[in-house]
TIVO-2410 file (N, C-alpha, C; in nm, 3 decimals):
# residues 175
REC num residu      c1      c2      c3 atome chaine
REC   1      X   0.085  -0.118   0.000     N      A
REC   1      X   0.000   0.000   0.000    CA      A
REC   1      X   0.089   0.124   0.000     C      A
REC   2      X   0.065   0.224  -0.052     N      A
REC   2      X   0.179   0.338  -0.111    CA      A
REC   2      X   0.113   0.421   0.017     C      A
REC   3      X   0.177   0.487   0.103     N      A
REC   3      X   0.155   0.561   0.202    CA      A
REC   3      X   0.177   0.678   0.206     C      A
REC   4      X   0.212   0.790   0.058     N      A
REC   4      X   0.278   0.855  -0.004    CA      A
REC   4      X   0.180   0.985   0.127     C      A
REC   5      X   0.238   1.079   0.149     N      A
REC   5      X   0.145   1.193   0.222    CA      A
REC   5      X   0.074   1.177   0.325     C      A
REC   6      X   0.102   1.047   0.409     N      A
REC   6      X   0.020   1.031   0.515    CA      A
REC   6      X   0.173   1.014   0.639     C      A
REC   7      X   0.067   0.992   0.747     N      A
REC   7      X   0.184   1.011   0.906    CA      A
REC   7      X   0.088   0.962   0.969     C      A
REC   8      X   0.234   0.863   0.994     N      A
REC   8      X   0.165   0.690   1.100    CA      A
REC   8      X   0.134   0.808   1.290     C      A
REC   9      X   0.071   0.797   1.330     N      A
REC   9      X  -0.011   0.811   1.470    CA      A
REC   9      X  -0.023   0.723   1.558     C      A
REC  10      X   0.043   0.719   1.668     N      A
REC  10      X   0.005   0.611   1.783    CA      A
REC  10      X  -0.047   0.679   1.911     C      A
REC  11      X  -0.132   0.625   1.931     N      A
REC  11      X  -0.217   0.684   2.089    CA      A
REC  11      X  -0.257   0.559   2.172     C      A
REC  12      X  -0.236   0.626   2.224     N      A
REC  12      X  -0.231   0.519   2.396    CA      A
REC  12      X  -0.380   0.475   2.410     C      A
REC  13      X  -0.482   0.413   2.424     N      A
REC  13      X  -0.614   0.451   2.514    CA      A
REC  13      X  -0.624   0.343   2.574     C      A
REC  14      X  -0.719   0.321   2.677     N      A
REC  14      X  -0.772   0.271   2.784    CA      A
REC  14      X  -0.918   0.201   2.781     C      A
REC  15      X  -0.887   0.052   2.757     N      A
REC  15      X  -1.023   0.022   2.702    CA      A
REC  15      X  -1.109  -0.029   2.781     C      A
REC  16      X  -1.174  -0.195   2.778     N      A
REC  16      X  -1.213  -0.248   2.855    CA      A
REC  16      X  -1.120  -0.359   2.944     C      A
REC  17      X  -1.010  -0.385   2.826     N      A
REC  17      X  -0.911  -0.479   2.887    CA      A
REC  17      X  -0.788  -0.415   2.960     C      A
REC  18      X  -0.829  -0.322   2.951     N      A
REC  18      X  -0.677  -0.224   2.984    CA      A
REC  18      X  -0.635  -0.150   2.862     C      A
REC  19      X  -0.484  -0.123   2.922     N      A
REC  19      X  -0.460   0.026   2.835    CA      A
REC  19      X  -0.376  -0.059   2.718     C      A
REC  20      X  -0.421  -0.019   2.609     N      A
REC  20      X  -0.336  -0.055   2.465    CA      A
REC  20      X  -0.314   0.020   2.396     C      A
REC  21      X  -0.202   0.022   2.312     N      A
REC  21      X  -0.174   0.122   2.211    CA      A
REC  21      X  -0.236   0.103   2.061     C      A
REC  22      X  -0.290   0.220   2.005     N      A
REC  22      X  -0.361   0.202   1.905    CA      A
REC  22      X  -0.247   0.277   1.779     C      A
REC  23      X  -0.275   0.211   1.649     N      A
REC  23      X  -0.226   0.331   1.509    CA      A
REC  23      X  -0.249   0.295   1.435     C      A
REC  24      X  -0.257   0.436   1.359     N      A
REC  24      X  -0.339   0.454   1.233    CA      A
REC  24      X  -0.263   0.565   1.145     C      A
REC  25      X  -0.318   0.601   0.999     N      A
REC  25      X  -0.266   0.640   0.931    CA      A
REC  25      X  -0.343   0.788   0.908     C      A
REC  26      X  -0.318   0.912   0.936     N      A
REC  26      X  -0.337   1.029   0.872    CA      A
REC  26      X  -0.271   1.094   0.779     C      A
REC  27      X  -0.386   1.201   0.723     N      A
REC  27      X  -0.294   1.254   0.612    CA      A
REC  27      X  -0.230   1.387   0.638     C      A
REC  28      X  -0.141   1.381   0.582     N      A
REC  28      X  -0.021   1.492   0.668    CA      A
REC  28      X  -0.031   1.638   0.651     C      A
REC  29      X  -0.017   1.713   0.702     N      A
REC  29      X   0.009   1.846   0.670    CA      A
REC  29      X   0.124   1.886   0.527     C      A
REC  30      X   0.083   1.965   0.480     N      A
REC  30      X   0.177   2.048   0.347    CA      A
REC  30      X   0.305   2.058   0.414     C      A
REC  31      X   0.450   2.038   0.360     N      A
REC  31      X   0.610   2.031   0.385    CA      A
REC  31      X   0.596   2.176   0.438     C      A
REC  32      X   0.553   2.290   0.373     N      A
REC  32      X   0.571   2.383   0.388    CA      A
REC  32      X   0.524   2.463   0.528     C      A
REC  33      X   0.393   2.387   0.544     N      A
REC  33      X   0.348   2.443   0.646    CA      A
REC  33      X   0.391   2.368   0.786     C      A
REC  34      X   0.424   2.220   0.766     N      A
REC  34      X   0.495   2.179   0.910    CA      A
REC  34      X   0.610   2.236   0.940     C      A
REC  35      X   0.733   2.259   0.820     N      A
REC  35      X   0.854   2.329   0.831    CA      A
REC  35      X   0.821   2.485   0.892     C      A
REC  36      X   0.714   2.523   0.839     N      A
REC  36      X   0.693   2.678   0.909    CA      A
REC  36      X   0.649   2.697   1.106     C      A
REC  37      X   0.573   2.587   1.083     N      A
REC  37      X   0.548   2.558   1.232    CA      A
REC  37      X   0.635   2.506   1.281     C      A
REC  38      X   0.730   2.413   1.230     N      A
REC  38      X   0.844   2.391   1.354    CA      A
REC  38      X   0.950   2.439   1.323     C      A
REC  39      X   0.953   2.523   1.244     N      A
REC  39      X   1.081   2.633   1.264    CA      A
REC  39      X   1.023   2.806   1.246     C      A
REC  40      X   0.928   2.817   1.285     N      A
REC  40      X   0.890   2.958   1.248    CA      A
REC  40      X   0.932   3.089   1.333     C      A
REC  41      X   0.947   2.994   1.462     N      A
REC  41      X   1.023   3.153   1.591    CA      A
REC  41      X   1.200   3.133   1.530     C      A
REC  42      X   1.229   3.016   1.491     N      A
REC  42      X   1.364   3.050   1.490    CA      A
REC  42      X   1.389   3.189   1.344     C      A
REC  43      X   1.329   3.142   1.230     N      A
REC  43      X   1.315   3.200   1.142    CA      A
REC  43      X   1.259   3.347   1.156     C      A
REC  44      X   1.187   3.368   1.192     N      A
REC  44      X   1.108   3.517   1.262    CA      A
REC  44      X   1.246   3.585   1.342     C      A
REC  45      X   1.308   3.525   1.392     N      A
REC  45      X   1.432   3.538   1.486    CA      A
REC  45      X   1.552   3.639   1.416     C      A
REC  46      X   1.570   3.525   1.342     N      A
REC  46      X   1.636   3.560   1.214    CA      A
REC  46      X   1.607   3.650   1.100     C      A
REC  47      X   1.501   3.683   1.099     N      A
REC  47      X   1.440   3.809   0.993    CA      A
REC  47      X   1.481   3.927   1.093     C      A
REC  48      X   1.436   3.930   1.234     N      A
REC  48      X   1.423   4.005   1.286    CA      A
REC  48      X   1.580   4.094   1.336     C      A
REC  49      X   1.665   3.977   1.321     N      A
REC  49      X   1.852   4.026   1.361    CA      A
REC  49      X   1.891   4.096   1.201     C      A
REC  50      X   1.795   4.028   1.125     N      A
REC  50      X   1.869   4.095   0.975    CA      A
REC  50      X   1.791   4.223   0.970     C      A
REC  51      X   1.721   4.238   0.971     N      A
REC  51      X   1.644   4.381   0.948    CA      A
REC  51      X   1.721   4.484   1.077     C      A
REC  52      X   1.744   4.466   1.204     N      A
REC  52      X   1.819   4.518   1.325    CA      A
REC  52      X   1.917   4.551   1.263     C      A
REC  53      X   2.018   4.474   1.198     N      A
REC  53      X   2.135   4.476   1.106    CA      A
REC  53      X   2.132   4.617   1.022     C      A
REC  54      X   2.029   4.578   0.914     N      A
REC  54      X   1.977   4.689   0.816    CA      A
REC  54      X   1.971   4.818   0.854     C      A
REC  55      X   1.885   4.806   0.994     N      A
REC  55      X   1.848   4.963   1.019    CA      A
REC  55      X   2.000   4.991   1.104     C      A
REC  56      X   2.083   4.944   1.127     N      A
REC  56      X   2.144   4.982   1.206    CA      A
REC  56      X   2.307   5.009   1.097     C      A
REC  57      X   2.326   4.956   0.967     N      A
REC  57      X   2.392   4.950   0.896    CA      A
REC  57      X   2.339   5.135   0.850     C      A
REC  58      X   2.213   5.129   0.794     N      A
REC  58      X   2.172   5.288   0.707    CA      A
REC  58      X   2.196   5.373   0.812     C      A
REC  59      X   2.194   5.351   0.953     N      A
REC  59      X   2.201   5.463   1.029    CA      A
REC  59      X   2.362   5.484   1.145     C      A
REC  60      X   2.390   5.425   1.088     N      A
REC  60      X   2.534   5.401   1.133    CA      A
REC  60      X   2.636   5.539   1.162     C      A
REC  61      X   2.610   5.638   1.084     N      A
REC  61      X   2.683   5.761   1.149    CA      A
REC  61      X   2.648   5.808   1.312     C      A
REC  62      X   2.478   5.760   1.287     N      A
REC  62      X   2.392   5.866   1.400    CA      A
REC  62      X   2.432   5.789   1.567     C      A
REC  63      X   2.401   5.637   1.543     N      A
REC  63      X   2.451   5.556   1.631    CA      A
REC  63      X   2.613   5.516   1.677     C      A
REC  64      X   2.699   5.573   1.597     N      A
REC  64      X   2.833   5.588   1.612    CA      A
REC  64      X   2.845   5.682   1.721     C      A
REC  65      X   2.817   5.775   1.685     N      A
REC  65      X   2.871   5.942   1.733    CA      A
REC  65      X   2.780   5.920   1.850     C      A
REC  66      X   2.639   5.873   1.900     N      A
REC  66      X   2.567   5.821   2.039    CA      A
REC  66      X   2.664   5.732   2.111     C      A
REC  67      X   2.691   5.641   2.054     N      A
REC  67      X   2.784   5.506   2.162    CA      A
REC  67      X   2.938   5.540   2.211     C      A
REC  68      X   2.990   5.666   2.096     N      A
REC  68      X   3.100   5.743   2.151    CA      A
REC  68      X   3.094   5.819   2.227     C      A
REC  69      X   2.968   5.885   2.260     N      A
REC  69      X   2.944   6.012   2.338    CA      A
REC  69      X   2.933   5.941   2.484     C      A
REC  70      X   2.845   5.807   2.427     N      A
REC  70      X   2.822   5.709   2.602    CA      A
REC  70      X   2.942   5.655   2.650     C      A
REC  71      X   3.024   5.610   2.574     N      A
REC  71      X   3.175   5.562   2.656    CA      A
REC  71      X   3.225   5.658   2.666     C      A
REC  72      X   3.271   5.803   2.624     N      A
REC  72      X   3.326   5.905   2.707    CA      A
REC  72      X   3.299   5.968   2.801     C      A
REC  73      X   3.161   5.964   2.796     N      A
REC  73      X   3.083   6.027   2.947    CA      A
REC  73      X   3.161   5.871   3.066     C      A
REC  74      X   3.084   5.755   3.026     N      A
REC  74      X   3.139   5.626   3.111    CA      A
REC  74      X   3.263   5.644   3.156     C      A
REC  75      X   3.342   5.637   3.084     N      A
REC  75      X   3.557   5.692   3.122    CA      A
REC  75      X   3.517   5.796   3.181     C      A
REC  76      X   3.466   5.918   3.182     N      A
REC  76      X   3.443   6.023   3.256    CA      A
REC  76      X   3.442   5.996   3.382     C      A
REC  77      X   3.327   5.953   3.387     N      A
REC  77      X   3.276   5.869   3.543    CA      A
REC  77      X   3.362   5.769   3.610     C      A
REC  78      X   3.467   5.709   3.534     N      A
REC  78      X   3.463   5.608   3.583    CA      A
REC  78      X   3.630   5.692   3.674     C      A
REC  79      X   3.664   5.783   3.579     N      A
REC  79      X   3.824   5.812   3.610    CA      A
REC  79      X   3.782   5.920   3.742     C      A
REC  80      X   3.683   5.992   3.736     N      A
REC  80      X   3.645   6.048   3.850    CA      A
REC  80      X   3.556   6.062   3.975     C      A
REC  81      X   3.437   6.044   3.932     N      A
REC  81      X   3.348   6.010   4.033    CA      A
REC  81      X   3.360   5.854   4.091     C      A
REC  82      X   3.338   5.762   3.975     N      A
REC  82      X   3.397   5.612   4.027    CA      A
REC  82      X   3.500   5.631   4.100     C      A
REC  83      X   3.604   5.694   4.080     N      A
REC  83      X   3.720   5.656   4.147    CA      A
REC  83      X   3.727   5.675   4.292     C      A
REC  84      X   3.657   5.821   4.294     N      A
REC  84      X   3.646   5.841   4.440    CA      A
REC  84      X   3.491   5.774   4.534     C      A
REC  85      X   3.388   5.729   4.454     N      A
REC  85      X   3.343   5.608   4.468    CA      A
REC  85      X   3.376   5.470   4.530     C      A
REC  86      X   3.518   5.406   4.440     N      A
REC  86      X   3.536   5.307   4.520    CA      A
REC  86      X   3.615   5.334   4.632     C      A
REC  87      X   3.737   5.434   4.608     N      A
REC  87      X   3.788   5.468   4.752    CA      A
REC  87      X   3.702   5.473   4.889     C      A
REC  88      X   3.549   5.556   4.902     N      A
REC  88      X   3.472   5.572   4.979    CA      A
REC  88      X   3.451   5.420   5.031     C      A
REC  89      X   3.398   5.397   4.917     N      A
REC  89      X   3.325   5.196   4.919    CA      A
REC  89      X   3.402   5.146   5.012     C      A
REC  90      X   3.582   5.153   4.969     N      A
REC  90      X   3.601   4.994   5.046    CA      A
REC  90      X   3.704   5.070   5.177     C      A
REC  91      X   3.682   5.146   5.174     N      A
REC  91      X   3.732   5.238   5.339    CA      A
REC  91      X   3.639   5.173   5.400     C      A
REC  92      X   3.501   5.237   5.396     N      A
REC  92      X   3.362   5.229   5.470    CA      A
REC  92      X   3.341   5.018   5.472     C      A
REC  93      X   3.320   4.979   5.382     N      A
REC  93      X   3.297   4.879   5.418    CA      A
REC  93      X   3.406   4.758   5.472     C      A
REC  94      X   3.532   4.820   5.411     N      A
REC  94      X   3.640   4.722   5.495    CA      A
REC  94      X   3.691   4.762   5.630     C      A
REC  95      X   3.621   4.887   5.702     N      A
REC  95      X   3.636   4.947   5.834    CA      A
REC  95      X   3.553   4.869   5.923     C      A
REC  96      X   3.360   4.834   5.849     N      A
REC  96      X   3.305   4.821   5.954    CA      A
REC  96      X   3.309   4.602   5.871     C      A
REC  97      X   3.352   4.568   5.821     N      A
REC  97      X   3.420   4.395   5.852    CA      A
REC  97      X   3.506   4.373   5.919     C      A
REC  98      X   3.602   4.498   5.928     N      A
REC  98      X   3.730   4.495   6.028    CA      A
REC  98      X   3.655   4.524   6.231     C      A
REC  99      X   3.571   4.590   6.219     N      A
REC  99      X   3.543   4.589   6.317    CA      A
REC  99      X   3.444   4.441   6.395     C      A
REC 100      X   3.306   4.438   6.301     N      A
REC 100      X   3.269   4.319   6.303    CA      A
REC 100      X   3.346   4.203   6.332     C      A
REC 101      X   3.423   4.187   6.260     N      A
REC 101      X   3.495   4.040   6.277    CA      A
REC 101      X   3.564   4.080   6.431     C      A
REC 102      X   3.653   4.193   6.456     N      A
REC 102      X   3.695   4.196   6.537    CA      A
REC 102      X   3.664   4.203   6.673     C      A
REC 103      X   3.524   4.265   6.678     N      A
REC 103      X   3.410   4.281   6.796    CA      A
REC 103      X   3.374   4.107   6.807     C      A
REC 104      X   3.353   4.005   6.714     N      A
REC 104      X   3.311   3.896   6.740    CA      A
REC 104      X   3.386   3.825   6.809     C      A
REC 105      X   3.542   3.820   6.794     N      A
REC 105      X   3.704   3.748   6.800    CA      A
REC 105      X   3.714   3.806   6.929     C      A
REC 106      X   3.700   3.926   6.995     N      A
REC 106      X   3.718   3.955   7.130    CA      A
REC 106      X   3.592   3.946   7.176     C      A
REC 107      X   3.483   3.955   7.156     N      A
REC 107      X   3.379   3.898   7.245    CA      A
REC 107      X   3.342   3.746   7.333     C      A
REC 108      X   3.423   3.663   7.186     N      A
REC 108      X   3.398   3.550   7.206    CA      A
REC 108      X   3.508   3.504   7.328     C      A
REC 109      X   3.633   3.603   7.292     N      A
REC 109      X   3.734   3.553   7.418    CA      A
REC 109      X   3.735   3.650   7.560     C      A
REC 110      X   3.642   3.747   7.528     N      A
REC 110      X   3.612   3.843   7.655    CA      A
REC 110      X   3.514   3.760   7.728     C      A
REC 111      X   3.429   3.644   7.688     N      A
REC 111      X   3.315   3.602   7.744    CA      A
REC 111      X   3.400   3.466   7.831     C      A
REC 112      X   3.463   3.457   7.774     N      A
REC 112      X   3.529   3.292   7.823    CA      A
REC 112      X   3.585   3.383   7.947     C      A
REC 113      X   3.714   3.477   7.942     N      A
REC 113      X   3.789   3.492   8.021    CA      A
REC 113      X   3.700   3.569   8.167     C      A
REC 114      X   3.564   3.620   8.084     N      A
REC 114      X   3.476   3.703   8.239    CA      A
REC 114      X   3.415   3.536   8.308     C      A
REC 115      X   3.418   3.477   8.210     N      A
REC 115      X   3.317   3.362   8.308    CA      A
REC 115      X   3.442   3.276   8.394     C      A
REC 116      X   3.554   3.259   8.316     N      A
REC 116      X   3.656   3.202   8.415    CA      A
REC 116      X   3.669   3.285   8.560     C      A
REC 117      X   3.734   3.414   8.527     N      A
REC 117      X   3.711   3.482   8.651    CA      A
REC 117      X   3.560   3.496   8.761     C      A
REC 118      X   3.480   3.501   8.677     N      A
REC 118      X   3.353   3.532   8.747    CA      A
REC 118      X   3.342   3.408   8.800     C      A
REC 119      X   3.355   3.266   8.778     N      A
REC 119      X   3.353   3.167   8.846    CA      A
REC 119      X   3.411   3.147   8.970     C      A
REC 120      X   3.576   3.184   8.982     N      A
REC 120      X   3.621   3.227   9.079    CA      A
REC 120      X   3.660   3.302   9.171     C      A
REC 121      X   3.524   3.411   9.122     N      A
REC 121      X   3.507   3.506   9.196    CA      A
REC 121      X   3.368   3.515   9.300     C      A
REC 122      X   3.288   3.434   9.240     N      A
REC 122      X   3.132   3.444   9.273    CA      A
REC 122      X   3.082   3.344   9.228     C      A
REC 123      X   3.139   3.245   9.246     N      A
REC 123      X   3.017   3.089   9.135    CA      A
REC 123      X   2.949   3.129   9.061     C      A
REC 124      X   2.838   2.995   9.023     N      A
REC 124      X   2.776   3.050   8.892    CA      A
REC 124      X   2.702   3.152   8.864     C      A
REC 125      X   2.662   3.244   8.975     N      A
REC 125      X   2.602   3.369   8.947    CA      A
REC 125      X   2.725   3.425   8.865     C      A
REC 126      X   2.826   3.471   8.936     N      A
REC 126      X   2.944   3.519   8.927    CA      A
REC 126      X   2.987   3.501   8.756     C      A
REC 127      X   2.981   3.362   8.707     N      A
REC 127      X   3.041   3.293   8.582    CA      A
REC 127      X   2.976   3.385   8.488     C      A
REC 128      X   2.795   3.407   8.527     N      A
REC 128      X   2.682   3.419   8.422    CA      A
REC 128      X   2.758   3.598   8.383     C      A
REC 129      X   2.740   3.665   8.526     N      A
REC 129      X   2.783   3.795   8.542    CA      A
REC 129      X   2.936   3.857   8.480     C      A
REC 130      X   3.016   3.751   8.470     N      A
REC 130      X   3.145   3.802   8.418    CA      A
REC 130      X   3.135   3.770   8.291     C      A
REC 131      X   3.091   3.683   8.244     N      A
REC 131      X   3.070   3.599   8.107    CA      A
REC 131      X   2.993   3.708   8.068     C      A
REC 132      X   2.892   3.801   8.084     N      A
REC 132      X   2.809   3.954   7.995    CA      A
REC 132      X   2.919   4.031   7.990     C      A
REC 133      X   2.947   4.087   8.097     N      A
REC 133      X   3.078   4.199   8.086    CA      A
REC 133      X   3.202   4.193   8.078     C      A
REC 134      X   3.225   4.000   8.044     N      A
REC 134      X   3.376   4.036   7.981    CA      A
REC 134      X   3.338   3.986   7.788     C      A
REC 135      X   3.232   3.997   7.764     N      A
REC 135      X   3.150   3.987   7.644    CA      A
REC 135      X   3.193   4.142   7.560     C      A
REC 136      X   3.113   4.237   7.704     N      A
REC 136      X   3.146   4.390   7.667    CA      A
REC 136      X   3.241   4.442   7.684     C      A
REC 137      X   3.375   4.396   7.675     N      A
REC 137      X   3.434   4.462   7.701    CA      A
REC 137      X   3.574   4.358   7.620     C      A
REC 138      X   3.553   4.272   7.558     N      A
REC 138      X   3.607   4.201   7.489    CA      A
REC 138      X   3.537   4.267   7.334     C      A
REC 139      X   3.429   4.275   7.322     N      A
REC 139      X   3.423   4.292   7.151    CA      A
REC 139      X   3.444   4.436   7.176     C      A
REC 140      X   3.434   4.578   7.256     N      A
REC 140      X   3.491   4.696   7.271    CA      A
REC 140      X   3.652   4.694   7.181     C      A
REC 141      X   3.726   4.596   7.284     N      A
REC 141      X   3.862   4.576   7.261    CA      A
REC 141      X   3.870   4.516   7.133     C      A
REC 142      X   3.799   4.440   7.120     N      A
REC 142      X   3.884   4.382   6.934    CA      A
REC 142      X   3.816   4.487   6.851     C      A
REC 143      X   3.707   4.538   6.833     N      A
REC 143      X   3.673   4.642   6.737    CA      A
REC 143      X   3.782   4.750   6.738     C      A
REC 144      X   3.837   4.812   6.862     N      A
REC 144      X   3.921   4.882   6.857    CA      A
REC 144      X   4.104   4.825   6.752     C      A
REC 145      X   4.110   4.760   6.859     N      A
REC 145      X   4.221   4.665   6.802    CA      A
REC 145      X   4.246   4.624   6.671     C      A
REC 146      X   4.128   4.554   6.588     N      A
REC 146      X   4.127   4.563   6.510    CA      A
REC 146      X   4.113   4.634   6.332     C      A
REC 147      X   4.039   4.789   6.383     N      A
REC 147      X   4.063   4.900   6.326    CA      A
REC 147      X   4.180   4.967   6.344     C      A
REC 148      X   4.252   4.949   6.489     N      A
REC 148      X   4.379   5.023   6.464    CA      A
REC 148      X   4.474   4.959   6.386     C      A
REC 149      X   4.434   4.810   6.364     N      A
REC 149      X   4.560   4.742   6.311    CA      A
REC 149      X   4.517   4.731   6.187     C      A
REC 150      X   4.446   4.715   6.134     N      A
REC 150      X   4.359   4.734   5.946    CA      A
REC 150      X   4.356   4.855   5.881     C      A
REC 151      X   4.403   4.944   6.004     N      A
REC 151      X   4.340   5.059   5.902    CA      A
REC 151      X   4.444   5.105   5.814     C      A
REC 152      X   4.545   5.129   5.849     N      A
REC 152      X   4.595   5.132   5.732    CA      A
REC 152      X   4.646   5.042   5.560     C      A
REC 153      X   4.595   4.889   5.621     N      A
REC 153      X   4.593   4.838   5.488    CA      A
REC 153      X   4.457   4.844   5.397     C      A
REC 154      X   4.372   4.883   5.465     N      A
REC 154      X   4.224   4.902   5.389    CA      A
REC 154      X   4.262   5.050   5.345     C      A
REC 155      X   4.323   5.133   5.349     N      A
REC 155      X   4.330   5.290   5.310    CA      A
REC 155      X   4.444   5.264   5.170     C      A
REC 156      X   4.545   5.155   5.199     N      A
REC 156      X   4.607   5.142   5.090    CA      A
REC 156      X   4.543   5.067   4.952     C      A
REC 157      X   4.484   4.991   4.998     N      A
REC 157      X   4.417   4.906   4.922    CA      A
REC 157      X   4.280   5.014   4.848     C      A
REC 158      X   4.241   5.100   4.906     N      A
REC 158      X   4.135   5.207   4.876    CA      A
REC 158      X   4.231   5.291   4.773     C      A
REC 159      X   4.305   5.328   4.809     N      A
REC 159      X   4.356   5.426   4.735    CA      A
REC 159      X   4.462   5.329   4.624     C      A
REC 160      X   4.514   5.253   4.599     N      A
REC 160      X   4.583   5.139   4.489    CA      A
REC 160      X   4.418   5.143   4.383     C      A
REC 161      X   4.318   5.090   4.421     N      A
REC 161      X   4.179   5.062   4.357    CA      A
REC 161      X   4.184   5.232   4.305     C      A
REC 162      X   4.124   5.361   4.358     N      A
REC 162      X   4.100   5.449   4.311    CA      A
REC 162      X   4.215   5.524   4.175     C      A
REC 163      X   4.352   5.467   4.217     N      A
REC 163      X   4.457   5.530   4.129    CA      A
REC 163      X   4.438   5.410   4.033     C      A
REC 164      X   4.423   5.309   4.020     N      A
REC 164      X   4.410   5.213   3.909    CA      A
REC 164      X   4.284   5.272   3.793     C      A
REC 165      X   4.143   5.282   3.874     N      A
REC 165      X   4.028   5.357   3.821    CA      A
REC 165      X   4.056   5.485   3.732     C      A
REC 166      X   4.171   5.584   3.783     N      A
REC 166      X   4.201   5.718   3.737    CA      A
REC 166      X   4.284   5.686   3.628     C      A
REC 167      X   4.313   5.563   3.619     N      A
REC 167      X   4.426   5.587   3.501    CA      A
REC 167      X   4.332   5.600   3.340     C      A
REC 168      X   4.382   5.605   3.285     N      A
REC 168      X   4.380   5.659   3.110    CA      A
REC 168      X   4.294   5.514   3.071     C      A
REC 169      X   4.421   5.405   3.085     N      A
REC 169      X   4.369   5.248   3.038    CA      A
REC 169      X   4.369   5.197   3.155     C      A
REC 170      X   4.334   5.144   3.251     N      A
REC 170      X   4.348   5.061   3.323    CA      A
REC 170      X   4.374   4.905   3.315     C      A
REC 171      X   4.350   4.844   3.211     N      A
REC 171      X   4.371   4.726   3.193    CA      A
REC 171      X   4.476   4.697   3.099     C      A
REC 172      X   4.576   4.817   3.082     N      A
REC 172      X   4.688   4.837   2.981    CA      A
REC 172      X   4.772   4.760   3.082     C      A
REC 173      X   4.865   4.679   3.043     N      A
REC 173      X   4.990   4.636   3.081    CA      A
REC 173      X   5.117   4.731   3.105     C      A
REC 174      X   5.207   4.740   3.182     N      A
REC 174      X   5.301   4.789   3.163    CA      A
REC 174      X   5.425   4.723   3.157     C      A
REC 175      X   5.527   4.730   3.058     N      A
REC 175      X   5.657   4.648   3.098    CA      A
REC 175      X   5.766   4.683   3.135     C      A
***
């Protein structure tokens, strides 16, 4: 039997004996129109990057002299306001991680050393009582401690970042 234009179909159904698979022969859709349906967003896709192309090929002076004007303003920004931008940034935020971490690192050993003493000073009232206020007075001390001892590599590191930002090329090599 010549099956020329037709498309074999199998469907599942559910009869009286149970579920069996059934097939049969339909007649097919036009080449043209299945190829359009299963390739039609890619193709639409593709009309749509070539024509983008087009308009962007005829207008090519106007959009030149726009995308130059936007990366010189960008370098603008980036050599000056950015720069003093990130300097701000990582002062401010590598001051208060330096403190954080450091308030945690002496809290945690201000709490041990108040409850040791407070133990042998006053039992466990004593332990509970030294263990709060050598808490406070342990993360006091490492926040301090630890800003006095960071601060000047977070100011170098701020200012290395901001003079890198100011330069001309920044990602130029030097030899």
């Amino acid at each position: 039997m010549n099956r020329a234009g037709l498309k074999k179909v199998k469907k599942v159904v559910r009869g009286k004996h149970g579920t069996t698979s059934r097939s049969y022969w339909v007649k097919s859709a036009s080449v043209v129109k299945s190829g359009l349906v299963r390739h039609g967003a890619a193709l639409g896709a593709g009309a749509l990057a070539l024509g983008a192309a087009a308009l962007a090929a005829k207008h090519r002076t106007a959009i030149g002299a726009k995308a130059f004007g936007a990366a010189k303003s960008a370098d603008h920004w980036r050599r000056y306001q950015g720069a003093l931008f990130a300097d701000k940034m990582i002062s401010a935020v590598g001051n208060k991680l330096v403190e954080h971490v450091g308030g945690k690192i002496g809290a945690h050993y201000g709490s041990r050393i108040g409850a040791s003493l407070g133990k042998r000073l006053g039992g466990k009232k004593g332990r509970a009582q030294g263990k709060e206020l050598g808490a406070a007075l342990g993360e006091a001390a490492g926040e301090t401690a630890g800003g006095h001892f960071a601060d000047r590599h977070i100011k170098h590191v701020a200012k290395g970042t901001a003079s890198l930002l100011r330069k001309k090329n920044p990602f130029k090599r030097v030899r």
